[in-house]
MARBA-3410 file (N, C-alpha, C, O; in Angstrom, 1 decimal):
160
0.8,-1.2,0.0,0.0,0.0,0.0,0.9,1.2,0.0,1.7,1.4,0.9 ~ 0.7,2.1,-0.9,1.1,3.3,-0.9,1.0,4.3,0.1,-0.1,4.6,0.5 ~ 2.3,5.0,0.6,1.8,5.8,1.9,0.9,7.1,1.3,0.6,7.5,0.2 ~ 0.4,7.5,2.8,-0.9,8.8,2.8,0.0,9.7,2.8,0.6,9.7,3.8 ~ 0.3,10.9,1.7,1.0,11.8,1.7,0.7,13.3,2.1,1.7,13.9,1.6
0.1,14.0,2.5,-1.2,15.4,2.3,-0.5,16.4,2.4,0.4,16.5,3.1 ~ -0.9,17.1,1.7,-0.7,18.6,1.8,-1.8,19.7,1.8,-2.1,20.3,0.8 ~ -2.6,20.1,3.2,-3.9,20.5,2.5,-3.5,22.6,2.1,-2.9,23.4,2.8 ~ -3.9,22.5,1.1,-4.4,23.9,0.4,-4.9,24.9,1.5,-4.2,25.8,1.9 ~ -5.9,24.7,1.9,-6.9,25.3,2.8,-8.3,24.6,3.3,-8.7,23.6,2.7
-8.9,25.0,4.1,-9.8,23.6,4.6,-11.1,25.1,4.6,-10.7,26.2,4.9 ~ -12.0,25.0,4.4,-13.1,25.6,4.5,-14.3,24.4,4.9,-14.5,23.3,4.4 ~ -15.0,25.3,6.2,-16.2,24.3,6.6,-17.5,25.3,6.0,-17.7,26.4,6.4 ~ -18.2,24.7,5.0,-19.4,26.0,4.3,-20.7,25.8,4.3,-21.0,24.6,4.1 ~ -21.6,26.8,4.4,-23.0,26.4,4.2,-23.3,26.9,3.2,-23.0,28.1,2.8
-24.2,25.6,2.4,-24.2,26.2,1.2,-25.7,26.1,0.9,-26.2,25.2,1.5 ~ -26.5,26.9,0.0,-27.8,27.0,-0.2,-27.9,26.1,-1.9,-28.3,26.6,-3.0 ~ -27.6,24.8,-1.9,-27.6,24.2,-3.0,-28.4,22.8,-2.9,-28.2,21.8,-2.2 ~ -29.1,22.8,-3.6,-30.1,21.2,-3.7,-29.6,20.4,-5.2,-30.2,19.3,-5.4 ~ -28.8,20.8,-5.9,-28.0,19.9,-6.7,-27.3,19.5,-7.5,-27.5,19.2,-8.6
-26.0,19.6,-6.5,-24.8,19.5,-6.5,-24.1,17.9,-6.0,-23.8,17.5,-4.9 ~ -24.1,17.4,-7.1,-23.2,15.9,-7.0,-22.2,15.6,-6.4,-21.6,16.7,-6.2 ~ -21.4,14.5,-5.9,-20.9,14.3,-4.9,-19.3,14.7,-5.9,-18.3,15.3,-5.6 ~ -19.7,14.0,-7.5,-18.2,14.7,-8.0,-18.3,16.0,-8.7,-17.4,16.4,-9.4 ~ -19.6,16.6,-8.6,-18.9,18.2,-8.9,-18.3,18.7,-7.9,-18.4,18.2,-6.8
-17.6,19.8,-8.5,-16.9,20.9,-7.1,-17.3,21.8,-7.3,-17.3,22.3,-8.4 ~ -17.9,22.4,-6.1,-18.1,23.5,-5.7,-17.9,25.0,-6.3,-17.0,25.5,-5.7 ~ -18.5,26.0,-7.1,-17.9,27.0,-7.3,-18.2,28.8,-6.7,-19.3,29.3,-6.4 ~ -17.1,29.0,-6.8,-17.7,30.3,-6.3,-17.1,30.3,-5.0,-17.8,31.1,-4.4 ~ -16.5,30.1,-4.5,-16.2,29.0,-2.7,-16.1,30.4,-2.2,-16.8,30.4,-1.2
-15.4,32.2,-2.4,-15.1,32.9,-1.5,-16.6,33.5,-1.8,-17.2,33.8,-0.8 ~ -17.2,33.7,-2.7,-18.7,34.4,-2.4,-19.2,33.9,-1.5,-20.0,34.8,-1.0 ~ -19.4,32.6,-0.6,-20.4,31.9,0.1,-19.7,32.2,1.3,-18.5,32.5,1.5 ~ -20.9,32.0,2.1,-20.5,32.2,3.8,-19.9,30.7,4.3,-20.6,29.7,4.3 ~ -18.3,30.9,4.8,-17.9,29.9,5.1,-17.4,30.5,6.6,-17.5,31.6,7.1
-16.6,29.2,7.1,-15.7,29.3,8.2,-14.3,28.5,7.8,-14.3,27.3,7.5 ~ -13.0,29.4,7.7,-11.9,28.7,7.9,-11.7,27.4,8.9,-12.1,27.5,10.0 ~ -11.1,26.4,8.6,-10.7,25.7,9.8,-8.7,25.5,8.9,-8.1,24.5,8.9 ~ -8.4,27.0,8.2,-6.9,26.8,8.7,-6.5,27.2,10.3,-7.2,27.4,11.2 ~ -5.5,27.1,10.1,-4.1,27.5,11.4,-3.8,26.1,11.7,-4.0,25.3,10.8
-3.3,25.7,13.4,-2.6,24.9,13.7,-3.3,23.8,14.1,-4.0,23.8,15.1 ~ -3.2,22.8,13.3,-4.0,20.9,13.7,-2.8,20.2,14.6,-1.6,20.4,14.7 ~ -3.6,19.2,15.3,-3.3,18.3,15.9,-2.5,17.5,15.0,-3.1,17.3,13.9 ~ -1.0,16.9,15.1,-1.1,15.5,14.0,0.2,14.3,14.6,1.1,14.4,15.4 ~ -0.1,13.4,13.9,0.1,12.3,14.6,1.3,11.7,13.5,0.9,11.6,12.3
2.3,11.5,13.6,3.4,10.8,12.4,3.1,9.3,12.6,2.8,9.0,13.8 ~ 2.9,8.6,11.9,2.3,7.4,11.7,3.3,6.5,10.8,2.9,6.0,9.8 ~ 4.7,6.3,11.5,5.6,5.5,10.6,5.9,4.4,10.4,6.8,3.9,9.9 ~ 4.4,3.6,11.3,4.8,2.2,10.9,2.8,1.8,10.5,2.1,0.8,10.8 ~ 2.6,3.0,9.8,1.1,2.8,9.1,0.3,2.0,10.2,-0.1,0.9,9.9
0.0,2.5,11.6,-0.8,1.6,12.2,-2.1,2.3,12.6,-3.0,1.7,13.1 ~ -2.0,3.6,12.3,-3.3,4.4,12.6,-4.8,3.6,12.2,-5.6,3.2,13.1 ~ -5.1,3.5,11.2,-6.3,2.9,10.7,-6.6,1.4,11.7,-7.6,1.1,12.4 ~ -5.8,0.9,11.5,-6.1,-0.2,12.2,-6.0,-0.4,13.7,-6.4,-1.4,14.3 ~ -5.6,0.7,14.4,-5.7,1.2,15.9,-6.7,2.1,16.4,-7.0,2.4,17.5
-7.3,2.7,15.4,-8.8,3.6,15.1,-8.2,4.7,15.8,-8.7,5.0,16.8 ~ -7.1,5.5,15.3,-6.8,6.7,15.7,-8.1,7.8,15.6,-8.3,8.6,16.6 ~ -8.9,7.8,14.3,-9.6,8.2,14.0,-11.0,8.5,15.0,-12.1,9.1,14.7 ~ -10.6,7.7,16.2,-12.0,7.6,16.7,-11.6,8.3,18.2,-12.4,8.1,19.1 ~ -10.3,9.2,18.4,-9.8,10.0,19.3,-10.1,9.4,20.4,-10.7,10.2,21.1
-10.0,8.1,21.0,-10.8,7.4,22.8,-9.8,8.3,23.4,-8.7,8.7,23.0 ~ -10.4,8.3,24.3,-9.3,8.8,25.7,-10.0,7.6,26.9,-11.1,7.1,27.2 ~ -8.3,7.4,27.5,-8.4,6.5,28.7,-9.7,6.7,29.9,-9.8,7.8,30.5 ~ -10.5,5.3,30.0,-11.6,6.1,30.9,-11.1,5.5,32.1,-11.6,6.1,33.1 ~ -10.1,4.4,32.4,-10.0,3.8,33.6,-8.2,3.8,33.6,-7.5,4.3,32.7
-7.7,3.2,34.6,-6.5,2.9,35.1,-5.7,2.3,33.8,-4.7,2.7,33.3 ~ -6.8,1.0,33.6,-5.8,-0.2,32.7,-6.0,0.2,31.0,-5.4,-0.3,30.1 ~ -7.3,1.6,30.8,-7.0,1.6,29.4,-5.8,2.0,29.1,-5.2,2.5,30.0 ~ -5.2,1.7,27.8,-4.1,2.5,27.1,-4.2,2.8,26.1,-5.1,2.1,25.6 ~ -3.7,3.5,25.3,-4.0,4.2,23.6,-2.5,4.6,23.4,-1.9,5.2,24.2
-1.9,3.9,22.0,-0.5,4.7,22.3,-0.5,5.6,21.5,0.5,6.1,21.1 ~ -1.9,6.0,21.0,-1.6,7.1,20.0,-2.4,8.4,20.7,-3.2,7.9,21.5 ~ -2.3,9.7,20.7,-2.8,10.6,21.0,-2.8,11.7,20.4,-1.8,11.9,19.8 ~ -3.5,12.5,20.5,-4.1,13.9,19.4,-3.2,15.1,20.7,-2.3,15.9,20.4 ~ -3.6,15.0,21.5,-4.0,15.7,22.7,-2.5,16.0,23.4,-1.8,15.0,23.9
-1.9,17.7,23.4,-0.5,17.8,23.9,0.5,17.6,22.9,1.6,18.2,23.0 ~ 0.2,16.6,21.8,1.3,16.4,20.8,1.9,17.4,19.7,2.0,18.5,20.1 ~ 2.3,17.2,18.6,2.7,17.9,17.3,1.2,18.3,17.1,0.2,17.6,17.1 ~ 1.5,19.8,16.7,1.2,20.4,15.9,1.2,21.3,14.6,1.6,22.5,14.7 ~ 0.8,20.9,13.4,1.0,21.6,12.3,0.5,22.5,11.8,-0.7,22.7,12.3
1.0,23.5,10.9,0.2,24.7,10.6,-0.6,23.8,9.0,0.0,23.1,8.2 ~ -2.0,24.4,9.0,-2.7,23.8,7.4,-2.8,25.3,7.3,-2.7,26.0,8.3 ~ -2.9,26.1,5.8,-1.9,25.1,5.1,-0.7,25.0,4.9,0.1,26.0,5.0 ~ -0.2,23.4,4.8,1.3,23.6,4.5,1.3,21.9,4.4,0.5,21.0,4.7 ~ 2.3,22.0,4.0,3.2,20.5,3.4,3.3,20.5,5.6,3.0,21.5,6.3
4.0,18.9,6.1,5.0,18.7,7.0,6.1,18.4,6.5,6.9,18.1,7.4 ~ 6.6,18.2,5.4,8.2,18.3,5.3,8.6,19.2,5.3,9.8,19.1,5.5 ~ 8.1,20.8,5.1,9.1,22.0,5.5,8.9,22.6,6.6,9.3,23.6,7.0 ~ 8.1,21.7,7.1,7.7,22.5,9.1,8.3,21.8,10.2,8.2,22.2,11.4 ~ 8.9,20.8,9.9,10.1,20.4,10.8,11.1,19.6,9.8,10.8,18.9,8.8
12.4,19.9,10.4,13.6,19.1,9.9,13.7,17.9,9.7,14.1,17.4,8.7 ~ 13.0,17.0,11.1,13.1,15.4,10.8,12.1,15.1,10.1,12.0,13.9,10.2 ~ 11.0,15.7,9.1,10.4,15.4,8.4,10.4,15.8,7.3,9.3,15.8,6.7 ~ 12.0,16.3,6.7,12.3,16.7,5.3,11.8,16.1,4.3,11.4,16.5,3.2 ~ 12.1,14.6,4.9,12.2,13.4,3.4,11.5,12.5,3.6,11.6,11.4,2.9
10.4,12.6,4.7,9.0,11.8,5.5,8.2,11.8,4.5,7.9,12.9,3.9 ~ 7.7,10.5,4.0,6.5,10.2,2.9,6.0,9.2,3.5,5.9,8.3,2.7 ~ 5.6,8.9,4.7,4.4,8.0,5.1,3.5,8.7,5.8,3.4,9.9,5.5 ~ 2.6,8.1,6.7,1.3,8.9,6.9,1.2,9.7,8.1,1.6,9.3,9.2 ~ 0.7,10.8,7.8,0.1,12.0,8.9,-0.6,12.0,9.5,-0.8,13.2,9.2
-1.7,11.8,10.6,-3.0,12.2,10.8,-3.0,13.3,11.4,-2.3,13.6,12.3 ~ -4.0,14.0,10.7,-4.0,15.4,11.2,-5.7,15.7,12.1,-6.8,15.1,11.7 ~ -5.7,16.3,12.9,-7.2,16.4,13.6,-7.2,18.0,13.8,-6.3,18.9,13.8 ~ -8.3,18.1,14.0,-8.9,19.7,14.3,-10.1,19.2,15.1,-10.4,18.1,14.9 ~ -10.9,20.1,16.3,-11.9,20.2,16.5,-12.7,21.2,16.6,-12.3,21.8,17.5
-13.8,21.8,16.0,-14.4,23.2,15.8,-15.7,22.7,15.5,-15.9,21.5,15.3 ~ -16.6,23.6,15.5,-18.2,24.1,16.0,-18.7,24.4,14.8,-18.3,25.3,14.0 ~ -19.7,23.6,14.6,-20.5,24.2,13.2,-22.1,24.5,13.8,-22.9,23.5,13.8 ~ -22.4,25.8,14.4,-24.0,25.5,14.5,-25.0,25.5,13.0,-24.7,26.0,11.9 ~ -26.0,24.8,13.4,-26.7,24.2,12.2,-27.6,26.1,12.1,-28.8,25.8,11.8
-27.6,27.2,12.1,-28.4,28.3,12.0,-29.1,28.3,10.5,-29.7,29.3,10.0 ~ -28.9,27.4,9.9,-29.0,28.0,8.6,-30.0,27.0,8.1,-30.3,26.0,8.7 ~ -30.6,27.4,6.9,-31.7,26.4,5.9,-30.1,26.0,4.6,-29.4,26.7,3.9 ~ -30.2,25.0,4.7,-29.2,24.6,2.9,-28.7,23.3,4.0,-29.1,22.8,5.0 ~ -27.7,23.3,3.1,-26.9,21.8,2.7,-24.8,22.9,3.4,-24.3,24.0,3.2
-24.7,21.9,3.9,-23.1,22.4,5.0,-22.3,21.1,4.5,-22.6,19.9,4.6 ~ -21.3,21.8,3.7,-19.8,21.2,3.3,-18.7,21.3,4.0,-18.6,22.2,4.9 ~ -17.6,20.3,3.6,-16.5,20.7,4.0,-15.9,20.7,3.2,-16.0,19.6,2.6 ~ -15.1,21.6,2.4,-14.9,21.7,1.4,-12.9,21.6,1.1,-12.2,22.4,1.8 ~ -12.5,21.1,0.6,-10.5,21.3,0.3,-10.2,21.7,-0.9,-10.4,21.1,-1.9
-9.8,22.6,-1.0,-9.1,23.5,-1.9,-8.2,22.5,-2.7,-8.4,22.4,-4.0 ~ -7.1,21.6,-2.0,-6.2,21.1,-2.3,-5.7,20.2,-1.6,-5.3,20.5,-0.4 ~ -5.7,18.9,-2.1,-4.7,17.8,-1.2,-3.8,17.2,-1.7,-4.3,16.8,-2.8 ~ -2.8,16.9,-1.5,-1.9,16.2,-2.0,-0.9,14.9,-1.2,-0.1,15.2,-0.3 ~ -1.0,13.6,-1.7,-1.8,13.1,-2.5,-3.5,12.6,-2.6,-4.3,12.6,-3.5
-3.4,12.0,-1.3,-4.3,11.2,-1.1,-4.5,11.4,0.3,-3.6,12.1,0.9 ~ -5.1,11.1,0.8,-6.5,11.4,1.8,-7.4,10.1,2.0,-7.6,9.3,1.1 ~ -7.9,10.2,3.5,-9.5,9.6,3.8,-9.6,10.6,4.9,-8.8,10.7,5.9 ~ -11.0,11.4,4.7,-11.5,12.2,5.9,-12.1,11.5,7.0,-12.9,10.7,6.4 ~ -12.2,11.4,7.9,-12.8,11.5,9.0,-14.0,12.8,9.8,-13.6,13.9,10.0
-15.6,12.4,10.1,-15.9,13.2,10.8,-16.5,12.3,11.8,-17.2,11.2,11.5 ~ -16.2,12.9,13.1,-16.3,12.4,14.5,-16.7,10.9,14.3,-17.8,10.5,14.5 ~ -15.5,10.1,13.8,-15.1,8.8,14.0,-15.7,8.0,13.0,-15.9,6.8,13.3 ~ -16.1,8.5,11.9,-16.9,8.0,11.0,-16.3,8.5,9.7,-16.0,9.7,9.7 ~ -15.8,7.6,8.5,-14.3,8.0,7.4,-16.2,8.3,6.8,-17.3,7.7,7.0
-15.8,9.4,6.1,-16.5,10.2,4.9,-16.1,10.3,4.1,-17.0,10.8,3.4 ~ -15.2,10.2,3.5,-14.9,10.4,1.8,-12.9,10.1,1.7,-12.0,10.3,2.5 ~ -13.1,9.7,0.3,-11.7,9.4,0.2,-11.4,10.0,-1.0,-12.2,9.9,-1.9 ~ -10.3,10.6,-1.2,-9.4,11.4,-2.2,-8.5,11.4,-2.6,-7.5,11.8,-2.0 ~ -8.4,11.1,-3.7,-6.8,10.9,-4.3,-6.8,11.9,-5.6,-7.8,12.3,-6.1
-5.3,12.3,-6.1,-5.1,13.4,-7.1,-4.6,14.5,-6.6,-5.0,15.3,-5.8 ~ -3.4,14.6,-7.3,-2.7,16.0,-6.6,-3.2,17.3,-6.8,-3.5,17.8,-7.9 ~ -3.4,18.0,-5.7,-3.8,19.1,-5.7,-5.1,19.5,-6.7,-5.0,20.3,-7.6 ~ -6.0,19.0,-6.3,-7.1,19.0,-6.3,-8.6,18.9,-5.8,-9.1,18.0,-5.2 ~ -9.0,20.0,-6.1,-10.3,20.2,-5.0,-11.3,19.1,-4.9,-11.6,18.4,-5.9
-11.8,19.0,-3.8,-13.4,18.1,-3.8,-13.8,18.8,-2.5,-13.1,19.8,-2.1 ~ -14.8,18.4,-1.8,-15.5,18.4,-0.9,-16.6,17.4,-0.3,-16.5,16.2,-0.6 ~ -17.4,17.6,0.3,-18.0,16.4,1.2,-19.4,17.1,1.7,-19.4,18.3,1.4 ~ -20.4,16.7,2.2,-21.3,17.2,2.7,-21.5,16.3,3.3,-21.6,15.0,3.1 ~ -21.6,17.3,4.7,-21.8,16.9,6.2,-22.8,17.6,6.9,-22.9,17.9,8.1
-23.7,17.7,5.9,-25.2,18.1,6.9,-25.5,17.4,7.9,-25.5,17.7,9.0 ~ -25.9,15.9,7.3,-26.2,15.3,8.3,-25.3,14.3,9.6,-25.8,13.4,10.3 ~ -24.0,14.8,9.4,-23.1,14.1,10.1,-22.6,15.0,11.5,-22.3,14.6,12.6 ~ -22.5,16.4,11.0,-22.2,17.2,11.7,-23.2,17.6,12.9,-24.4,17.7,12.8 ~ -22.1,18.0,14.3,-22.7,18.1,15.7,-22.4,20.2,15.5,-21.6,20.8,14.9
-23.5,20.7,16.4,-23.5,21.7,17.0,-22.2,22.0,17.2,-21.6,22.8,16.5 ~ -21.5,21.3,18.3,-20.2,21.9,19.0,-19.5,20.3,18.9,-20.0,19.2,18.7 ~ -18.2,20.6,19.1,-17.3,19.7,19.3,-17.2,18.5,18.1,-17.3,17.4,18.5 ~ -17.1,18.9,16.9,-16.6,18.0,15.8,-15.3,17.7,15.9,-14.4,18.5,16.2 ~ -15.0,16.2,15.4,-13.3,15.9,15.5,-13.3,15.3,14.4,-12.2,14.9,14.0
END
């Protein structure tokens, strides 16, 4: 398997007033519409021996008792700036091409009538999103846009 390589462009969470818009069109127009950035600094996890998926990083547990353990964690670790590559944001990750996991958590209230995306400018290469522990969409192709609609997946407060 090929490693997960990303670079995201910019991350926009948007509400959008559209009833038919296919899952492979993209989006146009993206700065006229009322969005929310979710750039600046993410959570992310170096993943050098590809075990995230299969350890369900994606599903953020935190220890509830003595004897749980998780050896992976979001919480206190590396943080990256989106957007940006992580090979020019730290040195030991000049020549790093296996996988990243990157997390954010941020608030979408539902105030609105339409249909609410998450929309990527740009990833590179490949991708699988996650919203709050549930993979939504997968993407491959350099630097290139798609997006996702997460009306009905998305919570009030505290999305991961």
């Amino acid at each position: 398997m090929k490693p997960i390589r990303t670079i995201f462009n910019f991350l926009l969470l948007m509400c959008c007033f559209l009833s038919n818009l296919s899952a492979q069109e993209t989006l146009v127009n993206v700065y006229g519409r009322k969005t929310q950035s979710l750039n600046g600094k993410w959570e992310a996890i170096i993943d050098q021996y590809d075990q995230g998926r299969k350890n369900k990083i994606y599903l953020n547990k935190k220890p509830e008792g003595k004897t749980d353990f998780y050896e992976y964690a979001f919480d206190g670790g590396l943080k990256l700036n989106v957007p940006s590559d992580w090979n020019s944001q730290l040195s030991e990750l000049k020549y790093y091409e296996g996988t990243v996991w990157y997390a954010k958590h941020f608030d979408a209230p539902k105030k609105h009538q339409g249909r609410l995306f998450i929309y990527f400018a740009a990833v590179s290469y490949r991708c699988k999103v996650y919203l709050n522990g549930k993979e939504i969409a997968e993407h491959e192709g350099g630097f290139t846009p798609f997006q996702v609609e997460i009306t009905d997946l998305v919570q009030q407060s505290d999305n991961f």
